[in-house]
N, C-alpha and C positions, 0 to 999 in steps of 0.2 A: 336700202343704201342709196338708190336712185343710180343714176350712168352718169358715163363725161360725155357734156354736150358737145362732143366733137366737131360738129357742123360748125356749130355757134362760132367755136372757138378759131375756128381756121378764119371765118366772116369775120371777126375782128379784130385779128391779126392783118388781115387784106385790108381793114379800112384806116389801122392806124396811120399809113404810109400817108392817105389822102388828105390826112386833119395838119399838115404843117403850120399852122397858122395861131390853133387852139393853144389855150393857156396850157395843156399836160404837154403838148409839143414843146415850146416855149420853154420850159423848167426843164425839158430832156434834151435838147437842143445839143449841150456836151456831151453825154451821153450818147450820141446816134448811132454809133456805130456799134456799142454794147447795146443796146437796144435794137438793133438789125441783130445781131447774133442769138441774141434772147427769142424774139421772133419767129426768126428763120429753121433757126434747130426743130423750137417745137413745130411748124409745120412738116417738117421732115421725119419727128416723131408720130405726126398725127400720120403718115404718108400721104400726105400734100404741098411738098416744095415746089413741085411742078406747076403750082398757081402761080407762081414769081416765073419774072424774067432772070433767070442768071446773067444774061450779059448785062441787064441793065441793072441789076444789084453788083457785077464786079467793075463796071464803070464806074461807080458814085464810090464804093471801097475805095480805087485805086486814084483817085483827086482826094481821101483823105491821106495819102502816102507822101512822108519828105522824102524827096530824091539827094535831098541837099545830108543827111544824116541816117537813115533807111526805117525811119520809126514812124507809125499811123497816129495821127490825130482821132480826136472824139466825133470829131465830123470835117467838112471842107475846113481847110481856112485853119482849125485848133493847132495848137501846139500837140508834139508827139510825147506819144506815153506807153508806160508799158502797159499798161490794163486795154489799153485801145490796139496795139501791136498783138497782144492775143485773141482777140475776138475779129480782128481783120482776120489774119492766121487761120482760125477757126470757122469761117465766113467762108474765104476759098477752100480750104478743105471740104466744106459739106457738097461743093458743088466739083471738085475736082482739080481744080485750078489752080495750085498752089505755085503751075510754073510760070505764072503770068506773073509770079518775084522776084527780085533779085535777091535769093534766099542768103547769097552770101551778105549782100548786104542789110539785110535785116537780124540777122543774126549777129553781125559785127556790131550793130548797134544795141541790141540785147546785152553782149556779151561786156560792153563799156559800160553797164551799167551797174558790175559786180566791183563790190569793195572789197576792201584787203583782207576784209574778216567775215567773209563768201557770203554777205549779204547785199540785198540787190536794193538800189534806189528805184524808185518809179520814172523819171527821168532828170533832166538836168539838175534841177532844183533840190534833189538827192534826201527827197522823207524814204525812211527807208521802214520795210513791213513785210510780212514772210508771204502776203498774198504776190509781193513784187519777186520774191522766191517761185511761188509757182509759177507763176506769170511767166518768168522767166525758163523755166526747166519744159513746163508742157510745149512750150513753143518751139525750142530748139531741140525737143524730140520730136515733137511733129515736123521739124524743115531737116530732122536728121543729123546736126549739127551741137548736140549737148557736148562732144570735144571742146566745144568754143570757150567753153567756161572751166572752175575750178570747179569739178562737181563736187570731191571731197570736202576741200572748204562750205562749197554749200549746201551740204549734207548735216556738218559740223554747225553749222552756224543755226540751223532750223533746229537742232536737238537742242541747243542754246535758251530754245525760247519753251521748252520742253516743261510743265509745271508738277507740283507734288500731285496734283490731285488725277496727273496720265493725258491733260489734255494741254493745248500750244496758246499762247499768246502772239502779237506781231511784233514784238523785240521780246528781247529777255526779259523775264520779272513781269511781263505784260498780263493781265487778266486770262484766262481761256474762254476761248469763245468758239462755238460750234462754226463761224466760217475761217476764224482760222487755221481750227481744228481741219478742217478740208484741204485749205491748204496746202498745210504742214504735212499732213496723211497721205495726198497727192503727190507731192513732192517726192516725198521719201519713197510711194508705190515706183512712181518713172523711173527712180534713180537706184529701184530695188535694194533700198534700205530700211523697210519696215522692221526690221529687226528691233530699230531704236524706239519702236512703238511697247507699252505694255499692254499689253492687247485685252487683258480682262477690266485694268484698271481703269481705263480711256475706255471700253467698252459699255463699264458702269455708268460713268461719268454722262456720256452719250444716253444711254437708256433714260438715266433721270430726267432727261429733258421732255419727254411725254408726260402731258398733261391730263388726269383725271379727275376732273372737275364737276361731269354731270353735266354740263352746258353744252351749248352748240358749238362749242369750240373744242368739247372732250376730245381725246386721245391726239391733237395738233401737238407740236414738237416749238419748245423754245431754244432760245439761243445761249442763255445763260438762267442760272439757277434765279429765281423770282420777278423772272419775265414773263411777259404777256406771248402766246404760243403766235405762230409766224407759218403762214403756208412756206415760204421760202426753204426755213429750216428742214422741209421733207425732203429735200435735196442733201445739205448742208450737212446732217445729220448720218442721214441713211448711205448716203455715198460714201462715206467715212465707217460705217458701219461692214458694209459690203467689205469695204478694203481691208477691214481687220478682221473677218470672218464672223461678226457678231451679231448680226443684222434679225437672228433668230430671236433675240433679246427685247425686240418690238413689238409689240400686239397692231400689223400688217392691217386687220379689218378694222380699228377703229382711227387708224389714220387717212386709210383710205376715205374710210365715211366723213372724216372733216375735211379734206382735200375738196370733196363733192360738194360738199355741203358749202363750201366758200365758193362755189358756183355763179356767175349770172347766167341763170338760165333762157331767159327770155335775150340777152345782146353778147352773149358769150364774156368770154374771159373769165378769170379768176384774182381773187385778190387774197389779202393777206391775214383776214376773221371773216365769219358769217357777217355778212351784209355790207361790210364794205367796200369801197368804190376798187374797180376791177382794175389792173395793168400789164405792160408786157413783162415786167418782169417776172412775176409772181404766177403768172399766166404760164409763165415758163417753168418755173421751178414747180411749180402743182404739177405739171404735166409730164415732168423730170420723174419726179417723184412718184410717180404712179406706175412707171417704166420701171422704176427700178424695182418695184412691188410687183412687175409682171402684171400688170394690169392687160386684160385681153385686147387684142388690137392696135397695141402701140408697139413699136420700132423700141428694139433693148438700146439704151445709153450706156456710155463705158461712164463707169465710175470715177475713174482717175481725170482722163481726158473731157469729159463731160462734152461727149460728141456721137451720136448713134453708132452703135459697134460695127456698123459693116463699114461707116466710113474709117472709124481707127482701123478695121482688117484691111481696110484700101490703101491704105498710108502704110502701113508697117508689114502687109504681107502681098500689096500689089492685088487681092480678090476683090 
């Protein structure tokens, strides 16, 4: 089955920082700040956050923060968003720091971003998608603050997007798709309404996404039915899976062995098939994903919050 090249992988997370300049910089540029969260976690997974400066990662966070509205851009300078206001969120929490916020104010700007029919815009420009749901509910549990919102309405409004086949789309009538499906599943776990889940049928659903192919890509997990399998989804999938007690429904060894096997062994990272070019995203979610498989030597992820469990224990029970 081979190992995670753990070393590898920490060295190329430490050298993405120094390439600002490269064409993969450049394209990620909006992105920075989920892509510092993407990063950061998994070194913290690997038990290596300590290679980072924290003050100088919550100094560069905190020049992407409007003071003027209390929501985090994608980098210096971006306009604020809610996908970027949880991964800032996320970012100070792994390191502690969450009081270095003005939690009310960031939360009052969260909370402006619910509609009448307890679905969330992303920000001003108001596309509205049930990941702007999560976005929103994980955040204002982590700063303590989910009061701020209607949470029944937005409980209501993610069952809305609820499909025949047990699994979510990002509005009503949307397709189902394994990251909505997280989601929507997340959502509902914070806000302790998994009730509205059908937990065998979404459980199925979920299973068929493992791919039996015979190839180097066997037992990988897709995102929708007659896709091409996606290291990602071993997050997307499985953490959803956890959440609904199903996760037993997986064959555990031959996704591990494609997680691996999408390796660069020689410069670390991981990417998203056997032999393609490696990133942080994917880097992350492989390594998510192998957490939640209990893979030996990695730091457990909370499933819902998708943050190493002793920092959710630190946030929610002060250890």
């Amino acid at each position: 089955m081979g190992e995670l090249e753990s070393d590898k992988h920490v060295e190329y997370i430490l050298s993405i920082e120094k390439k600002k300049d490269d064409f993969d910089a450049l394209l990620m540029e909006h992105l920075r700040i989920n892509g510092a969260y993407w990063g950061l976690t998994t070194l913290d997974i690997l038990h290596k956050i300590s290679a980072v400066d924290p003050d100088e990662v919550i100094s560069w966070v905190m020049k992407c923060y409007h003071d003027d509205c209390g929501g985090f851009g994608g980098n210096i300078g971006h306009d604020p968003h809610i996908l970027n206001t949880l991964s800032a969120v996320q970012i100070l929490a792994l390191f502690d720091r969450i009081n270095v916020l003005d939690a009310e104010m960031v939360s009052n700007y969260i909370a402006g971003l619910q509609n009448e029919d307890g679905s969330f815009s992303g920000d001003m420009w108001g596309e509205i998608d049930t990941r702007f749901s999560y976005c929103a509910i994980c955040c204002l549990s982590i700063l303590h603050r989910l009061n701020k919102i209607n949470v029944e309405k937005a409980v209501n409004y993610i069952v809305s997007c609820k499909n025949l086949d047990g699994g979510f789309g990002c509005t009503p009538g949307g397709e189902s798709h394994a990251g909505q499906i997280f989601c929507c599943v997340g959502a509902l776990a914070i806000t302790g309404s998994l009730h509205h889940v059908d937990r065998d049928l979404l459980g199925w659903w979920l299973c068929e996404r493992q791919c039996n192919d015979g190839g180097p890509n066997d037992g990988g997990l897709n995102g929708r039915p007659e896709k091409l399998v996606d290291v990602c989804y071993s997050w997307w999938v499985l953490s959803s899976l956890i959440m609904i007690d199903r996760v037993h429904w997986i064959d555990k060894d031959k996704l591990t062995r494609f997680i691996l096997n999408c390796q660069d062994k020689e410069n670390g990272g991981i990417s998203d098939r056997a032999d393609d070019a490696v990133d942080v995203f994917h880097t992350y979610f492989g390594v998510a994903g192998l957490s939640l498989m209990e893979y030996p030597g990695l730091k457990s992820i909370d499933p819902a919050y998708a943050l190493p469990v002793d920092v959710v224990n630190r946030i929610f029970f002060g250890k």
